[in-house]
N, C-alpha and C positions, 0 to 999 in steps of 0.2 A: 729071598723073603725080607731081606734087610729092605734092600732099593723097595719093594713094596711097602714098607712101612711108612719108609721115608717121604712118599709118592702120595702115599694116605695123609699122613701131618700136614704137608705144603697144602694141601688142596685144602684139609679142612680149614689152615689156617686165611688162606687166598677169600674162602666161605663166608669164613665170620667178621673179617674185613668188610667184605663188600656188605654184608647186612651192617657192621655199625656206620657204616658210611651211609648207606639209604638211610637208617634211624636219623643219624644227626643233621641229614639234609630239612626237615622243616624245620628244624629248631635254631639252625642257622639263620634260613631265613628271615625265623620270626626274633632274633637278636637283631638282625639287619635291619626289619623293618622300625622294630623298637627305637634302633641310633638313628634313622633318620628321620624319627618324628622327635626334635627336640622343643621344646618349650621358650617361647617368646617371653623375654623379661619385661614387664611394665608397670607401674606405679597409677596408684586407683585411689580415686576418690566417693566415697557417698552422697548421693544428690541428697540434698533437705531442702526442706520448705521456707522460703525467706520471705522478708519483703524487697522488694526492688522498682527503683523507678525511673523515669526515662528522662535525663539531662540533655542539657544542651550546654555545653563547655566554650567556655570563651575568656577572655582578658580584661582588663581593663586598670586604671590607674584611681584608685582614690583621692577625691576632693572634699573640701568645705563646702557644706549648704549655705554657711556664711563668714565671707570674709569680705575685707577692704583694703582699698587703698587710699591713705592718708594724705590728706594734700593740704595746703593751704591758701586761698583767695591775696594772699599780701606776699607783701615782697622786706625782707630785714635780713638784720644779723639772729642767727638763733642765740638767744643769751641763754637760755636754760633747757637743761633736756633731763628728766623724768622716769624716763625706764630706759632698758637694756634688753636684748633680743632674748627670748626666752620669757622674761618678764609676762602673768597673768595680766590686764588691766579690766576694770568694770566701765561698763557706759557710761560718757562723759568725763572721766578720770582724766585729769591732768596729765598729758603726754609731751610737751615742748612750751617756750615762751618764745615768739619772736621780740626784739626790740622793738618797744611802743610808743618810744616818747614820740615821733613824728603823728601817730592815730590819735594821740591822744592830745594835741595840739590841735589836730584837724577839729578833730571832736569840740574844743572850746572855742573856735574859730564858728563854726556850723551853728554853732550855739547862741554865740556872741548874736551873731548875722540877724538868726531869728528872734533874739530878743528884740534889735531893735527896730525890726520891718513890726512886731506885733505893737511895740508901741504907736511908732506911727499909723496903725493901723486901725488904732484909738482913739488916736487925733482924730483922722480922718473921716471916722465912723459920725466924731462932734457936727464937723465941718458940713457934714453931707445932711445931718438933720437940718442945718439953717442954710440949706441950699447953697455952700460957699462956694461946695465942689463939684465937678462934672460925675456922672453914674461911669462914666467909661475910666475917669481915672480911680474912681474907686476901685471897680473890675479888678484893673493892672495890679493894684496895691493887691489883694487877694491872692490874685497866680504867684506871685512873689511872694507871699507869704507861704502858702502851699508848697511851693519850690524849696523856701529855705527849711518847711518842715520833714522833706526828702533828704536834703543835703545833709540834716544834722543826723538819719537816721542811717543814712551811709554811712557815715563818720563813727556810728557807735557802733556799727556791722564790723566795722574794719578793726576796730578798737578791740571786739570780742572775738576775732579772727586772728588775732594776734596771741591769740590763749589756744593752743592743738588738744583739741580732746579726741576720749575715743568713741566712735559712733557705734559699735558692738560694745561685746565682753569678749573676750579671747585671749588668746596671744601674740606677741609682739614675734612674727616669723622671721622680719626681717624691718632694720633703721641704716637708712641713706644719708643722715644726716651725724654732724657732730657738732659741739657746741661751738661756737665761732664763725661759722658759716654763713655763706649769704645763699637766703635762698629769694627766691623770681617766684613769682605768684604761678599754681597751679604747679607747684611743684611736688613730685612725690616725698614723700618725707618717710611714713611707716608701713606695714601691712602687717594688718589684724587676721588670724585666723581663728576663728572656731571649732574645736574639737571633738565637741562634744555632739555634735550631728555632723556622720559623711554623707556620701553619696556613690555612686558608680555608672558613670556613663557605657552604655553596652548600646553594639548594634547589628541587632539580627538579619538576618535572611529572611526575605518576605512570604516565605512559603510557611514560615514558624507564627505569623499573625494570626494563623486562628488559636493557637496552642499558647497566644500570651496573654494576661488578664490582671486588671491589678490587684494589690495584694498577693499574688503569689509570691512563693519563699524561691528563695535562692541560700545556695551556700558557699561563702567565701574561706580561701585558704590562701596564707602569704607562707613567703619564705622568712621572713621574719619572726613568724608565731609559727613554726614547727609542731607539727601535731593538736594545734586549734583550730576549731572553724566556730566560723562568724557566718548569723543568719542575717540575711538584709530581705527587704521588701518593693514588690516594685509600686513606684508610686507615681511613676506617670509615663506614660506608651505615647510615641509622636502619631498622628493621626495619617499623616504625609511617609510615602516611598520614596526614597532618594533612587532617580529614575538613571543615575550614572552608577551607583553602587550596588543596584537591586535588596538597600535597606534602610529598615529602619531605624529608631531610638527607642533604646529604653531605660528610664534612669532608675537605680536600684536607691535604697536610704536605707541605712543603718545607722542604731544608737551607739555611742563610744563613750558613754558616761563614766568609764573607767582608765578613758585616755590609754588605750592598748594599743589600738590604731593610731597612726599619723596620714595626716594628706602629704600624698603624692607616692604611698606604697603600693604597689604591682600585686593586683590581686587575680587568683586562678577562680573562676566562679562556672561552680555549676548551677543551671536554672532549672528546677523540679518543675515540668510539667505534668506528670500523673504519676500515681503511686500502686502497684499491684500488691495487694497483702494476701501472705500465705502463700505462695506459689511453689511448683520447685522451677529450684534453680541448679545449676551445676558451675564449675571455673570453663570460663569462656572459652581456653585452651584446650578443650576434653573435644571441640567441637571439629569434625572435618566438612570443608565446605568444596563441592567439585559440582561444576553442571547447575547451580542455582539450586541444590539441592544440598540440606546437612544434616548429618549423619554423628551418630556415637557409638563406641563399641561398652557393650556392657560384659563382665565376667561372671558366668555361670558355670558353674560346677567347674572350673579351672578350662573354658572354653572361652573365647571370645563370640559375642552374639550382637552384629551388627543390626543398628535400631535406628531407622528415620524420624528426625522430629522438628517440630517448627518451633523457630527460634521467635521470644518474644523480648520485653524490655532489655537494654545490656547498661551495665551499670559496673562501672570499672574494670575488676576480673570477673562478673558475678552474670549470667545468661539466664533468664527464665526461657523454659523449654517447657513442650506440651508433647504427647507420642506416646506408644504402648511400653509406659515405664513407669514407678512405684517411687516412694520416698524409699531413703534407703540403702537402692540401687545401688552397686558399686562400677564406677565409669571409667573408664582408663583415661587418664591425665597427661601420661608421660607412654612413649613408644605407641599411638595408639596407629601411626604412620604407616607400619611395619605389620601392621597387624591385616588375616582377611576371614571371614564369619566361618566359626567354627574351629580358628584354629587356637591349639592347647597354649596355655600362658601358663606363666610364674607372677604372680604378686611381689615384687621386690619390699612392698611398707606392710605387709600383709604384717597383721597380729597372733603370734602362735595361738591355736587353741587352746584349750582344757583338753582334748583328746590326745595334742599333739605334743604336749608336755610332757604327760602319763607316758607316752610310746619313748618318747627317749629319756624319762628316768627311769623306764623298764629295761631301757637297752642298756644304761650304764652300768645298772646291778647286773643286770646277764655277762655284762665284759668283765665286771669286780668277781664274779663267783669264778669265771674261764682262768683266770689269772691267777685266783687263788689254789682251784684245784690241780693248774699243774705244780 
């Protein structure tokens, strides 16, 4: 009777085994399938409405609309000099003296000459009323007197050549000379810059000629002025293709009334051809591009929801896009690689809610009460 008991136990217990083992077989399963749908982490952005416009990026080096080079027509010792590099000067302003006493010799010489061909010339004028003199030697006396009214007018050129002024207003960029010097005619001496109007020579790609017009804005950025930018204008487009470079010229002008800018700084210039207002846009990065075809993932209800859209102006990080999407949006920025339509994400920048606050200052009072009551 015992062995039959015993025989009884084992079984029922062998029974109730194998029933909790069928119970706990879908429930395993469904913990199974749970761990292997885990959640792709990704960071998201909201599309908004901007305005964005379409650049055309290029270099170029700024210049003077007016500067000079100082020369002078004589040949001396320079006796005196005036400014110093840096130095403002105004139009005509005294910039150098050459030694003058030889022009200025010449000049009383020149002088001399024609005083006394005009006397004779007086005489001669008598002579010729009582018939004394020939008409031909008159003539002569004439050209000669003409001639020496040249000569003397040379002489006073040379004289005032011998004074360097300055033919702008500017700055003195750069002086070749020092005092004591002998300079040779035609020789450089200063160079005047103007500041206060630059310039910017750019040269586009010929396919960009219908898209340039003058007056349009561009915007300049140096490394020098960090976080400025400078608008300039264009003010004159070359008419001619440069048929070895497939371009053209376009020169930009900007004001510098504030002397911020110098010639010869390295400018990064974007040239606005059109401007889309309001659009959306998203960060350029959001964007996957395979097959001539580009693609965004959007997150919905903690799913990824891959969305085809056409891409329009792109303007640094910033893309206007068109497609079946909303201002808004939330678009994956970061992991969007990794991702394929419809699979579950985590938001890594994601903003707790109001709902999802409440649920864990609920959960902390449920673990303070646990705690306390044991």
């Amino acid at each position: 009777m015992l062995t039959f008991s015993k025989t009884l136990l084992l079984s029922s217990a062998i029974v109730a085994a194998a029933f909790l083992t069928a119970c706990s077989e879908p429930e395993a399963k469904e913990e199974d399938k749970k761990v292997a749908e885990f959640a792709i982490p990704v960071m998201v952005a909201n599309i908004e409405r901007k305005d964005v416009s379409s650049n055309f990026h290029t270099t170029a080096t700024l210049e003077s609309r007016n500067e000079a080079d100082i020369i002078t027509r004589v040949t001396g010792i320079i006796e005196e000099l005036t400014v110093e590099e840096g130095d403002y000067v105004e139009k005509g302003q005294l910039l150098a003296k050459v030694d003058a006493r030889r022009y200025q010799l010449a000049l009383d010489k020149a002088e001399a000459e024609l005083a006394g061909i005009e006397q004779e010339l007086k005489r001669l004028s008598l002579m010729a009323e009582k018939q004394l003199v020939s008409a031909q030697a008159s003539d002569k006396l004439k050209y000669q007197y003409r001639a020496a009214i040249a000569a003397r007018e040379l002489a006073a050129l040379d004289l005032t050549d011998s004074r360097v002024v300055a033919p702008i207003s500017g700055y003195i960029s750069k002086r070749f000379i020092r005092t004591g010097h002998f300079t040779q005619g035609y020789q450089k001496l200063f160079h005047i810059v103007d500041q206060s109007s630059l310039e910017a020579i750019v040269y586009l790609p010929e396919h960009q000629l219908s898209n340039v017009q003058l007056g349009q804005q561009a915007v300049l950025q140096f490394s020098a002025r960090q976080g400025k930018q400078f608008l300039a204008k264009i003010r004159s487009i070359s008419p001619v293709i440069d048929s070895r470079s497939g371009t053209f010229k376009v020169i930009l002008s900007l004001g510098n009334e504030e002397l911020a800018l110098k010639p010869g700084m390295f400018a990064q210039i974007a040239l606005t051809f059109d401007t889309h207002k309001d659009t959306l846009t998203i960060p350029t990065d959001a964007i996957i591009t395979l097959d001539n075809q580009s693609k965004i993932y959007l997150v919905k209800d903690n799913k990824a929801v891959e969305v085809l859209i056409n891409k329009g102006f792109v303007q640094e990080q910033l893309t206007e896009i068109s497609g079946e999407l909303e201002e808004g949006d939330r678009v994956v920025v970061n992991g969007q690689h990794n991702l394929k339509a419809n699979a579950l994400v985590e938001i890594l920048n994601a903003k707790p809610s109001d709902e999802d606050s409440l649920d864990e200052e609920l959960t902390e009072t449920d673990t303070a009460i646990a705690i306390a009551n044991k």
